[in-house]
N, CA and C of each residue as an Amber inpcrd file, in Angstrom:
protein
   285
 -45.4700000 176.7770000 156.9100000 -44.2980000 176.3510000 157.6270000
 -44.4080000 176.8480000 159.0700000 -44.1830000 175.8460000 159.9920000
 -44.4200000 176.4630000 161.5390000 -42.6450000 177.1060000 161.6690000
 -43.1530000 177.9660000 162.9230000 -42.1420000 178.5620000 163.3930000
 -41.0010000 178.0360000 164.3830000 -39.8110000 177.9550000 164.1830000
 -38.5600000 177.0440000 164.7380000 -38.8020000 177.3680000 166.0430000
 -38.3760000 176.1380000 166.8490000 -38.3420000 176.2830000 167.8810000
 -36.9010000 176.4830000 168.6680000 -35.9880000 176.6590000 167.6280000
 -34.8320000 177.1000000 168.0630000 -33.6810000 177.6820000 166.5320000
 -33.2040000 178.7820000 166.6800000 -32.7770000 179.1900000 165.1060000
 -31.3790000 180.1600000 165.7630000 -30.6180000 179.8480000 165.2570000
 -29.2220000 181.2730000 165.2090000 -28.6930000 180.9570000 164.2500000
 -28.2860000 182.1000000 164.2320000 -27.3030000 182.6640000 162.6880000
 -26.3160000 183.2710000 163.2840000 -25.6170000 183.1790000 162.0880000
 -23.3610000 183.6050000 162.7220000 -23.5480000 182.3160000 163.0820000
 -23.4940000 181.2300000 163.1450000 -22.9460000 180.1390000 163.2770000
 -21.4840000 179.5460000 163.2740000 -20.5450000 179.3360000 163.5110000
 -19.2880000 179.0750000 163.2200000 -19.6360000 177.4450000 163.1660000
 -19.9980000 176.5560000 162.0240000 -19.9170000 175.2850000 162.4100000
 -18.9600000 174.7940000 161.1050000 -17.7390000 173.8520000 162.3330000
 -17.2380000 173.3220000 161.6940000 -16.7490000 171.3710000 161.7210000
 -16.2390000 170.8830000 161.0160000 -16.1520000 169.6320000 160.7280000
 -14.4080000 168.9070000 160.4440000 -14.3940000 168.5540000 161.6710000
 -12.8500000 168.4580000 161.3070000 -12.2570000 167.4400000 160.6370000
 -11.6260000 168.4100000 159.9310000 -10.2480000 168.8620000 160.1630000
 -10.1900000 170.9940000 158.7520000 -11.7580000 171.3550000 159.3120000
 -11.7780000 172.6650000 158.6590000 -13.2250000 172.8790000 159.1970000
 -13.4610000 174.0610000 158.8950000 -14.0230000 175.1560000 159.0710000
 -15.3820000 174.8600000 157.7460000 -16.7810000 174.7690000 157.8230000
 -17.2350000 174.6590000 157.0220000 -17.9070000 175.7710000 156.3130000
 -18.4210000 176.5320000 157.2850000 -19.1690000 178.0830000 157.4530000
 -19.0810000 178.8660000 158.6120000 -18.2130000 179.8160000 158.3040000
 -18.3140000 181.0170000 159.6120000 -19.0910000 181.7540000 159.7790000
 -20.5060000 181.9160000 158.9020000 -21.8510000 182.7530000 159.0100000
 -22.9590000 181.8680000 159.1330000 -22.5730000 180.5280000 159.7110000
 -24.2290000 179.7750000 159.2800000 -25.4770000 179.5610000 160.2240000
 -26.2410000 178.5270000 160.2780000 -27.6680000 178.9750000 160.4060000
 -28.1580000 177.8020000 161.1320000 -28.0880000 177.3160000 162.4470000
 -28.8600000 176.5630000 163.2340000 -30.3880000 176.4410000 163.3550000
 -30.7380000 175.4740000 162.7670000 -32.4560000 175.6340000 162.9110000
 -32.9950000 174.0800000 163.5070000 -33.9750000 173.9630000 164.9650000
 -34.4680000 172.7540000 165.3960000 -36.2770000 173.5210000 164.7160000
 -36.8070000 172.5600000 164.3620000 -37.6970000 172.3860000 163.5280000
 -38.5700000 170.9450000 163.1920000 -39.6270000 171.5040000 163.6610000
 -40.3210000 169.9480000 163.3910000 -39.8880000 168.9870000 163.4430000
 -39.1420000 168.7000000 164.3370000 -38.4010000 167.7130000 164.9030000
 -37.3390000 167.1540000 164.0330000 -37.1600000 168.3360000 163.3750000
 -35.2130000 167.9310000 163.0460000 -34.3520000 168.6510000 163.1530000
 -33.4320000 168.4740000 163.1280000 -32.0120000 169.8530000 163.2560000
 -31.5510000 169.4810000 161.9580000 -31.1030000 171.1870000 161.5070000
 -30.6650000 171.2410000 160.3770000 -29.5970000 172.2770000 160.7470000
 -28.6940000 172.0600000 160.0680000 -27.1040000 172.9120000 159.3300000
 -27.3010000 173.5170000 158.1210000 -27.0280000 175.0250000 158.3860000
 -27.2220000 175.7130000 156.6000000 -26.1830000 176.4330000 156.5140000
 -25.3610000 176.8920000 155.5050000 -24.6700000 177.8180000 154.9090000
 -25.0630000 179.1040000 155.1710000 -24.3270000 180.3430000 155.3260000
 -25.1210000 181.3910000 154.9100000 -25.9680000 181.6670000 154.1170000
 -25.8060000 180.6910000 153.2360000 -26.4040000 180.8210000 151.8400000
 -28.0170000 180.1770000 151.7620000 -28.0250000 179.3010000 153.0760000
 -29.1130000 178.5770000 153.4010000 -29.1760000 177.0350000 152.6130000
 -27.9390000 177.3140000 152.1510000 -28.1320000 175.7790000 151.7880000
 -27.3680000 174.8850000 152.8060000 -28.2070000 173.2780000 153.0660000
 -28.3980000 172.3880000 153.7100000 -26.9320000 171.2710000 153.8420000
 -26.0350000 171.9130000 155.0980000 -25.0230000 171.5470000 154.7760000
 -25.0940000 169.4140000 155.5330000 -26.5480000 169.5560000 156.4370000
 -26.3180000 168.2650000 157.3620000 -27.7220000 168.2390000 158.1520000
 -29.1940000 167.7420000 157.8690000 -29.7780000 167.2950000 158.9260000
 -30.2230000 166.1050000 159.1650000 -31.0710000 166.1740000 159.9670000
 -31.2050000 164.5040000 160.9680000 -32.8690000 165.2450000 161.6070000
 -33.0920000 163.9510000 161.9960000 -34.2820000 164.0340000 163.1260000
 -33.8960000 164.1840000 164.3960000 -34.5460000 165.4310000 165.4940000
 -33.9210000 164.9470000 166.9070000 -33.9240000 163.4310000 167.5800000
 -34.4030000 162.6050000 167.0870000 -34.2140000 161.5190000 168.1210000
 -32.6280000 160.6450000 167.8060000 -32.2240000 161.5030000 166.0170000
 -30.8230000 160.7250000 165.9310000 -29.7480000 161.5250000 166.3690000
 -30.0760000 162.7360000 166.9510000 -29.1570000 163.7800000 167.0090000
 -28.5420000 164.0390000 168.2130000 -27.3330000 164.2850000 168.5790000
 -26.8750000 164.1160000 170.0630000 -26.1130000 165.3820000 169.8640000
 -26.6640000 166.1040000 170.7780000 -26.2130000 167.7200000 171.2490000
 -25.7130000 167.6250000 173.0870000 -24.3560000 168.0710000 172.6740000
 -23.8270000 168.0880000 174.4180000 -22.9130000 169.1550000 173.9860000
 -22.3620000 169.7170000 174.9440000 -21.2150000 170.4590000 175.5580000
 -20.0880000 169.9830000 176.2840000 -18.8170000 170.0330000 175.1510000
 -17.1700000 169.3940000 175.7380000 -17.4970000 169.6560000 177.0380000
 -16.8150000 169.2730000 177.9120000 -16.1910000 169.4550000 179.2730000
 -15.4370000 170.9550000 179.5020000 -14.2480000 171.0290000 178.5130000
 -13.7860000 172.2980000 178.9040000 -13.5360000 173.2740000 177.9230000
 -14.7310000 173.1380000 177.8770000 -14.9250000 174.2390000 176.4800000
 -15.5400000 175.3790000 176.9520000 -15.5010000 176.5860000 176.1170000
 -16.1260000 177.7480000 176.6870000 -17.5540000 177.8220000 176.3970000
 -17.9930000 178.6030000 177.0180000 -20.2090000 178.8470000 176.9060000
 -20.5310000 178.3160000 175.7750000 -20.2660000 179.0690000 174.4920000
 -20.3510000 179.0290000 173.4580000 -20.1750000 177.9650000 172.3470000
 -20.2360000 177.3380000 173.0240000 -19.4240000 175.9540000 171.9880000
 -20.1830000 174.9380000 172.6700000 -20.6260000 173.9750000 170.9970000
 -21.3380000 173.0340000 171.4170000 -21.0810000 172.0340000 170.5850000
 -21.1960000 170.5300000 171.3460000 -20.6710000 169.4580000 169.7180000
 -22.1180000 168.8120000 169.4440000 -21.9870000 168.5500000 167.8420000
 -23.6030000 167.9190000 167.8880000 -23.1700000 166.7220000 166.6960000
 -23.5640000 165.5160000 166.7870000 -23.4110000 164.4240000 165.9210000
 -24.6360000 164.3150000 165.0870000 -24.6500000 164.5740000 163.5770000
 -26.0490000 164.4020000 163.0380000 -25.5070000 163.4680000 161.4460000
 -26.1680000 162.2520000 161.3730000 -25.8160000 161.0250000 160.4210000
 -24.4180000 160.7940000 161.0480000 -24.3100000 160.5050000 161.8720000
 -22.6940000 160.2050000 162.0400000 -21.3550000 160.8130000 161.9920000
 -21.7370000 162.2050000 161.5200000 -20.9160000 163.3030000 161.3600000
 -20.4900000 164.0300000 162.6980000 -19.2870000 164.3550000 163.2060000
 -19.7800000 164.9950000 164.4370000 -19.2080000 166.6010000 164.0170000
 -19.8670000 167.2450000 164.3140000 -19.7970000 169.0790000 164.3240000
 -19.8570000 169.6560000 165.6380000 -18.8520000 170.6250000 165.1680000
 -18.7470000 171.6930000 166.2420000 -18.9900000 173.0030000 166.0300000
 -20.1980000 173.2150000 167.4420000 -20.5580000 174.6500000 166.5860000
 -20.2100000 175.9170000 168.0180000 -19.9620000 176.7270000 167.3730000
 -19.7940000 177.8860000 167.7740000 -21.1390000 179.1040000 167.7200000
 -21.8200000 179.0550000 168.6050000 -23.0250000 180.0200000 168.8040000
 -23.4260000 180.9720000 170.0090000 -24.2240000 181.9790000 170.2720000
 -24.4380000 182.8250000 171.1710000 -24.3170000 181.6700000 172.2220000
 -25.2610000 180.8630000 172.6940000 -25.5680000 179.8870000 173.9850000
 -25.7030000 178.9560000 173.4310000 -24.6490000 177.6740000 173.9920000
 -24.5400000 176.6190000 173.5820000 -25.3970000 175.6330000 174.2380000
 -25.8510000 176.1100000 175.2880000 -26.8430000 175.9650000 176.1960000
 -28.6570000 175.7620000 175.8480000 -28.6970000 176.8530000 175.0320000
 -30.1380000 177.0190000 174.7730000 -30.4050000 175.7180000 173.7310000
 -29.2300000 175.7560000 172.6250000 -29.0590000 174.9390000 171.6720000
 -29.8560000 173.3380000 171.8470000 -28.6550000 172.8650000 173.2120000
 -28.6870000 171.7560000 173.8040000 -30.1240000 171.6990000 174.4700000
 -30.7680000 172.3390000 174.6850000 -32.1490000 172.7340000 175.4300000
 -33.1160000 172.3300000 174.5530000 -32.9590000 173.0100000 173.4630000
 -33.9880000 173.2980000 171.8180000 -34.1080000 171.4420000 172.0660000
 -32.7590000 171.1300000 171.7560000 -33.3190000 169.8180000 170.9770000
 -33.7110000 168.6860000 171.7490000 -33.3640000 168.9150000 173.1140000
 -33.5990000 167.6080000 174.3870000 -35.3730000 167.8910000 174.3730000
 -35.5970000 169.7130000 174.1700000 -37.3160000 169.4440000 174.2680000
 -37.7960000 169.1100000 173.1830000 -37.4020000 169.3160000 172.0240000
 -37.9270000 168.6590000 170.7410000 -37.9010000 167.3500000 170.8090000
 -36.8800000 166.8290000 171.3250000 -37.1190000 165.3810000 171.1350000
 -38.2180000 164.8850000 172.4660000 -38.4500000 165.2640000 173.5570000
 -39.0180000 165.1750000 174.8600000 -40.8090000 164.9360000 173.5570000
 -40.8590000 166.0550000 173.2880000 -42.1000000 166.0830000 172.7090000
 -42.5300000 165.2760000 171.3790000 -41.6360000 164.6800000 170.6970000
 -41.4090000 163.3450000 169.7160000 -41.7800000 161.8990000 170.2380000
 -41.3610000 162.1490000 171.6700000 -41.7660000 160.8780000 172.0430000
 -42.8750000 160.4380000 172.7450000
């Protein structure tokens, strides 16, 4: 298994209209993004080229929205920034 090219844990990602996991596990990876539980189980992934990672307008650092199968999530992580970074170069290098 190669090594992620982008991973945090404490995750706050949630799906509204609740909260899905307040400990979970961001991983971009061989060109997909995945959603895990604390538990590591697989709450939502996609390939980066279906995946759209941006940052609300007036939202704080930390907060990032990401649409994966049509779902849209909001996640709460150290840098919402790096996040959005991980997957624009994962996908940069997909294509």
């Amino acid at each position: 298994m190669t090594e992620p090219e982008f991973n945090a844990t404490g995750v706050r990602i949630e799906r509204w209209p609740r909260s899905l996991t307040r400990a979970g596990q961001v991983v971009v990876r061989d060109g997909s993004v995945a959603l895990l539980t604390s538990y590591g189980k697989v709450i939502d992934s996609a390939p980066v080229s279906a995946v759209q990672a941006y940052k609300p307008l007036f939202a704080s650092q930390d907060r990032a929205l990401a649409t994966l199968n049509g779902h849209r999530y909001s996640l709460t992580l150290g840098s919402a920034d790096r996040f959005i970074d991980a997957v624009e170069a994962a996908r940069s290098t997909r294509t």
